[in-house]
C-alpha positions in Angstrom: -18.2 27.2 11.0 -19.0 23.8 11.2 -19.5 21.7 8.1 -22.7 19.0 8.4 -23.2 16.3 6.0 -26.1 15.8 4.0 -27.5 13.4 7.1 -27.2 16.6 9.2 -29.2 18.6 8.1 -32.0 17.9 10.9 -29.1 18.6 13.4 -27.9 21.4 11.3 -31.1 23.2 12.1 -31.4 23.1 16.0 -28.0 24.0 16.2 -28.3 27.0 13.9 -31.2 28.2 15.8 -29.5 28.1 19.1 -26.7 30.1 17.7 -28.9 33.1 16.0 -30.7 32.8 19.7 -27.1 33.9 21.2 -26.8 35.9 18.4 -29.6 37.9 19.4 -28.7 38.4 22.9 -25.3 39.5 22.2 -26.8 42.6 20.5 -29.4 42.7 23.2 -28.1 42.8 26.8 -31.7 42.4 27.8 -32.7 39.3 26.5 -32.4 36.6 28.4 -32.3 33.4 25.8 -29.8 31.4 27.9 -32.6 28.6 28.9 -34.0 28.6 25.2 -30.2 28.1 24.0 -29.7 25.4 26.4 -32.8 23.5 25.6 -31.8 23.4 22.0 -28.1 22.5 22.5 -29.8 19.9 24.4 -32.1 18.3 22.0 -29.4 18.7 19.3 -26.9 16.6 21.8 -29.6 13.7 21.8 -30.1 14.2 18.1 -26.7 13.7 17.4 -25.9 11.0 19.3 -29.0 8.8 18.0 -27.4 9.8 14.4 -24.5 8.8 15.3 -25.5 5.8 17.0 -26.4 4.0 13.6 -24.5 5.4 10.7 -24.8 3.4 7.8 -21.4 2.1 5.2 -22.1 5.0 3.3 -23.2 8.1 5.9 -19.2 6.6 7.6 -17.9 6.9 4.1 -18.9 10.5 4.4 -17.5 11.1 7.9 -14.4 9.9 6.8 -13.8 12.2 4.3 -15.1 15.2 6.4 -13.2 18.0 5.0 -12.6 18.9 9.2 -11.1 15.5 10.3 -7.5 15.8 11.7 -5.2 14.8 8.8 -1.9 13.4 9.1 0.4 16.6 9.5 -2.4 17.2 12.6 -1.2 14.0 14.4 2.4 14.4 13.4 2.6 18.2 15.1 0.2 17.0 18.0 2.1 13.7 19.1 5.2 13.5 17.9 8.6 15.5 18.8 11.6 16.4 17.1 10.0 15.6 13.8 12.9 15.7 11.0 11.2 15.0 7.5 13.2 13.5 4.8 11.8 14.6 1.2 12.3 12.9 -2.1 12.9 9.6 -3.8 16.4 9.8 -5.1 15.3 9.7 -8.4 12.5 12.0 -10.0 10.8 14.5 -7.3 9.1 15.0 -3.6 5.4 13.5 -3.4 3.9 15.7 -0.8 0.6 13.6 -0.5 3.2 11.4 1.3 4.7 13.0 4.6 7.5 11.2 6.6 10.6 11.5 8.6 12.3 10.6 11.9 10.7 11.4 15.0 9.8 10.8 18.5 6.9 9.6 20.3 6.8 9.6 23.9 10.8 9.8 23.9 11.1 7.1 22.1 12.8 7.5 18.4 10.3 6.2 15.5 9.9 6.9 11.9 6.8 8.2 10.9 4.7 8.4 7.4 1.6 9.1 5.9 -1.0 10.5 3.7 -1.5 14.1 3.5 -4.9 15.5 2.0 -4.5 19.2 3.0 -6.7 21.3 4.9 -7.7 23.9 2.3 -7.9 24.4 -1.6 -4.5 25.9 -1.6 -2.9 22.7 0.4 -5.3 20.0 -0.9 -3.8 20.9 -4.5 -0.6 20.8 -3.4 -0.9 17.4 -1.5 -3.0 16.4 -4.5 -5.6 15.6 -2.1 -3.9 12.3 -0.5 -3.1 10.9 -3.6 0.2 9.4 -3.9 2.6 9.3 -6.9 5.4 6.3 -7.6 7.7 8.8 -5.9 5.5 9.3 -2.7 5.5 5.2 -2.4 9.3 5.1 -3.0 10.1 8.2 -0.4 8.2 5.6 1.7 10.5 2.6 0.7 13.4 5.1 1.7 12.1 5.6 4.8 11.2 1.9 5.7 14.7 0.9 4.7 16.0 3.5 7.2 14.1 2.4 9.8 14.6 -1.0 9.3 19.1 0.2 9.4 18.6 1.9 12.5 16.3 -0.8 14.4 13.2 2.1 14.7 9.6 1.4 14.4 7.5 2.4 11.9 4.0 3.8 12.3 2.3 5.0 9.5 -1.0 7.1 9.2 -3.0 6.3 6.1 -5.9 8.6 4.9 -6.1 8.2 1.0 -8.8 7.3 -1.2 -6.2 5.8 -3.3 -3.0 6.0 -5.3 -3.0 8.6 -8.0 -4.1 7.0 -11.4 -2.6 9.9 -13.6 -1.0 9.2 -16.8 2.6 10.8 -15.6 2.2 8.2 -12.3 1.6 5.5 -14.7 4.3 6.2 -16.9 6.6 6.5 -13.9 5.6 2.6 -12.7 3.2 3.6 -10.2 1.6 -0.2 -9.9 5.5 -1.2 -9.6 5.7 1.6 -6.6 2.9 0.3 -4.6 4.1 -3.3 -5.1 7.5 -2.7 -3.8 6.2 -0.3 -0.7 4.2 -3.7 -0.1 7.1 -5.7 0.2 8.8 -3.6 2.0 6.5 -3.2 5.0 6.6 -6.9 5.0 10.0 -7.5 5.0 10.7 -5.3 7.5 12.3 -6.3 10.7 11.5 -3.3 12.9 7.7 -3.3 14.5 5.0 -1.7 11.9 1.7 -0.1 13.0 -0.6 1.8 11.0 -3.9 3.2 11.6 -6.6 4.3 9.3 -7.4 8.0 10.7 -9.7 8.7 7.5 -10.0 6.9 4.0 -8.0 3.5 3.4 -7.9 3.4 -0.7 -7.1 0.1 -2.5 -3.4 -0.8 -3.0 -2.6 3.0 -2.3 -3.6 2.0 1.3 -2.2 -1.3 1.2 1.5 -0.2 0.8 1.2 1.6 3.9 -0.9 -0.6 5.8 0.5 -3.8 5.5 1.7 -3.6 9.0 2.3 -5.8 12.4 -1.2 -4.5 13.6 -3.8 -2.1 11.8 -5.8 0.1 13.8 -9.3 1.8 12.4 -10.8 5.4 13.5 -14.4 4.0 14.3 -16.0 6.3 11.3 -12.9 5.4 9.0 -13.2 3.5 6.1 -10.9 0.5 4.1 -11.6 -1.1 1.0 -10.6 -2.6 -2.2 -12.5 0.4 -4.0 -14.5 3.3 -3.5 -18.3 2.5 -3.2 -18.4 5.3 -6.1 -16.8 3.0 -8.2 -17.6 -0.4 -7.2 -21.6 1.3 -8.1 -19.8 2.3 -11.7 -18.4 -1.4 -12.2 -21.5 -3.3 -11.1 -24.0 -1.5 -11.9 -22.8 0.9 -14.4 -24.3 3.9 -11.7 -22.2 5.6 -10.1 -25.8 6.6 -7.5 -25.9 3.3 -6.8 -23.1 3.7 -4.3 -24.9 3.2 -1.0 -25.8 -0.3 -2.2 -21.7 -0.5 -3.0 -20.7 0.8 0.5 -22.9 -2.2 1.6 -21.4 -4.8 0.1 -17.6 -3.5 0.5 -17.8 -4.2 4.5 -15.9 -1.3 4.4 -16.3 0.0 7.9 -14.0 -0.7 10.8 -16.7 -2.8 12.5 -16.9 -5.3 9.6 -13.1 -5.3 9.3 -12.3 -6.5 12.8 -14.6 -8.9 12.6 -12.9 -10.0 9.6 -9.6 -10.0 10.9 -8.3 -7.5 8.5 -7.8 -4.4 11.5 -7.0 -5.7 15.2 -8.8 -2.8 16.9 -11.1 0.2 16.8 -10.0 3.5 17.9 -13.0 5.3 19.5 -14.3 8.9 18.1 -16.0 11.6 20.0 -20.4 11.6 19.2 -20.2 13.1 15.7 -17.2 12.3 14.3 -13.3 13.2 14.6 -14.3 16.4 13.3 -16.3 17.7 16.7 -13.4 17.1 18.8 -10.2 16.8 17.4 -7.5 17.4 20.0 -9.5 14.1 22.2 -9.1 11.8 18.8 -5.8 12.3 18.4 -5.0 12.1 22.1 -6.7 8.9 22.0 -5.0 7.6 18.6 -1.8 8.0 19.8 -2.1 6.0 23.0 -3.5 3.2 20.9 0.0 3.8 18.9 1.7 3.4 22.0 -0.1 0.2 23.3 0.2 -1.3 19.6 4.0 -0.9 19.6 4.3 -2.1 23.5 2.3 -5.4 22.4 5.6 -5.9 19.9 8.6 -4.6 22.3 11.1 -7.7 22.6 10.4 -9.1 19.6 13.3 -10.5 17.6 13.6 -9.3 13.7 12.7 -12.9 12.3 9.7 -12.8 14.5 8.0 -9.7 13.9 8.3 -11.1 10.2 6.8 -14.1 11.0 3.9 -12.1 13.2 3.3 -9.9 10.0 3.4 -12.8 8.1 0.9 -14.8 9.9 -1.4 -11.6 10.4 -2.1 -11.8 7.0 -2.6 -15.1 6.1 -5.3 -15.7 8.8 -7.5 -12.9 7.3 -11.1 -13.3 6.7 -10.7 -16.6 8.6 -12.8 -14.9 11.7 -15.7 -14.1 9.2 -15.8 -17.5 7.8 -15.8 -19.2 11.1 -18.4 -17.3 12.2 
């Protein structure tokens, strides 16, 4: 059953009718609807696409956290092979918002994390819905320090709409966490590539995302805050977030131009969600062509690229 978004609806409608029309049919062997049902799954095709040709910060704020998107266990079973996860920080529990371990893609031995949001209630409680502990962001310092041994890339698949803020994370140094995830993507000497399949959340983002070259889902999203909360901040309204969403250049268009991400990854008309095996086909060749633009590199240097990355963002923006 598909799921539509409050900017559906129109869509929502044509589509539904076409299906009771086949509906219909199937109890009827006489009726003959076929060109009917055609027309319609024509018109809504159009309809889509227009949608979809002109989403606004906020309507992509609310493809990104379509409940149907592929989430990161979804790329990890899709594109990568002999997938061995390592669990736990070595020092108070396993996060499972945060999924990681050795692996292969195309043959070639990476290691791979990311944020898990869980597919159901049942999962999406357990993975407390993307939302990473300390413990998550140190199983993730574990893992970059093993790459980093071992010479492996990293690529890391971030869809979070931010660290958890709980009063047990706090008390367990969860600012400290992020921080030192942060350094460590930066001093790694191993090739880092992330890409924003769904929701990029503050520093909860950041600590996976501070990488050799950031890729975007083209209906993702990236930002400081949520435009929920940037509305509460600003205007003391949390309804006022469509105004936020606009002011966040939060979308994956905004950010390249920026200089934050260094490329868009393309989505099927309407959304990851409508086709999901073709997104993640497509993500993990742009994987693939972000760690071949790094092969040869020496250590020092893929510091120094990371390095530089960083300091030159926002300076596209301002030039232009």
């Amino acid at each position: 059953m598909t799921l539509y978004l409050d900017f559906e609806k129109p869509l929502s409608e044509i589509e539904g009718k076409a299906e009771e029309l086949r509906a219909l049919a199937r109890a009827d062997d006489t009726m003959d609807i076929e060109k009917e049902a055609a027309a319609l799954d024509a018109k809504a095709q159009d309809m889509l696409t227009q949608l979809y040709k002109g989403l606004t910060p906020w309507q992509k704020a609310q493809v990104a956290r379509h409940g149907d998107r592929p989430h990161c266990k979804d790329y990890i079973e899709a594109l990568f092979t002999d997938f061995t996860p390592l669990a736990g920080d070595r020092n108070f529990a396993d996060d499972h918002a945060v999924m990681g371990g050795l692996a292969r893609l195309d043959g070639r031995a990476v290691v791979v994390i990311g944020h898990e949001k869980g597919n159901d209630t049942r999962t999406r409680i357990e993975r407390n819905f993307g939302m990473a502990r300390p413990e998550g962001y140190r199983k993730a310092i574990r893992l970059m320090d093993l790459a980093d041994r071992f010479g492996l890339p990293v690529v890391t698949l971030v869809d979070t709409p931010g660290a958890y803020p709980g009063k047990g994370a706090e008390e367990r140094g969860q600012s400290e966490a992020i921080a030192r995830a942060t350094q460590a993507c930066l001093r790694l000497g191993v090739p880092l590539v992330s890409v924003i399949i769904g929701e990029g959340g503050s520093g909860g983002a950041v600590a996976f995302a501070t990488a050799n070259r950031v890729a975007m889902l083209e209906h993702s999203i990236y930002s400081v805050i949520s435009p929920e909360g940037c509305a509460s901040i600003l205007w003391k309204d949390a309804e006022k977030m469509r105004e936020a969403a606009e002011a966040l250049r939060l979308t994956a268009q905004d950010l390249l131009k920026l200089g934050v991400i260094d490329r868009i990854v393309a989505e099927p008309v309407g959304g990851a969600h409508r086709d999901r095996s073709a997104v993640i086909d497509t993500v993990g060749a742009a994987i693939s062509a972000m760690l071949a633009d790094l092969d040869g590199q020496k250590p020092d240097d893929i510091r120094q690229d990371r390095r530089a990355k960083f300091l030159n963002i926002g300076s596209k923006g301002l030039a232009a």
